[in-house]
N, C-alpha and C positions, 0 to 999 in steps of 0.2 A: 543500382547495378552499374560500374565500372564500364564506358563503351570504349576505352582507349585498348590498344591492340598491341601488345609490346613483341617487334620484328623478330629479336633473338630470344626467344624461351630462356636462354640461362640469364641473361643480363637481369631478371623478373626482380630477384635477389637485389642485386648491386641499385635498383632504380629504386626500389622500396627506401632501401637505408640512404640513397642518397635525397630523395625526400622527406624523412625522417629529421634529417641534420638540418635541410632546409628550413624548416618547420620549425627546428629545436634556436634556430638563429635569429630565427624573425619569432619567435618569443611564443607560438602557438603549437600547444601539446595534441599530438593525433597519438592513436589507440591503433593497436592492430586489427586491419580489418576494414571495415566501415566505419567513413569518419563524415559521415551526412549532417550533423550533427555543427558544422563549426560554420561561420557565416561566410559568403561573397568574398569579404574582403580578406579572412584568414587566408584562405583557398586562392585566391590572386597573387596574397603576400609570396607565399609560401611558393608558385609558378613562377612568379616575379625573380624571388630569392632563387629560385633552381637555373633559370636563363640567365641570372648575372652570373653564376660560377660556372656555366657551360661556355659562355661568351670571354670569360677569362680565363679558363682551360685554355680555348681555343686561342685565344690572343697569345698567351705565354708559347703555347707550342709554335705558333708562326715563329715567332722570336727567337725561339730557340734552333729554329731549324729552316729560318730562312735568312 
């Protein structure tokens, strides 16, 4: 069972797929739903892979707007 709390109810959508793609990059396939199933290291990959493309969002929009 899932303890993470996501702030904006609609965003629920948009976080799923963009962990998805995360996942689909660093080379480990999740199932909808319950993915208990994949090891430590998939599961870090895949948090690892989500924080680099939030941290270069965020980089790029400095750039572009400062």
């Amino acid at each position: 069972m899932s303890r993470s709390k996501v702030n904006v109810p609609e965003a629920k959508a948009a976080l799923d797929q963009f962990k998805m793609q995360a996942a689909n990059e660093v080379g480990v396939t999740l199932k909808q739903g319950y993915n208990g199933d994949i090891t430590a290291k998939q599961a870090g990959s895949i948090g690892g892979q989500m924080v680099k493309k939030m941290v270069e969002s965020y980089e790029n929009n400095l750039k572009n707007n400062g």
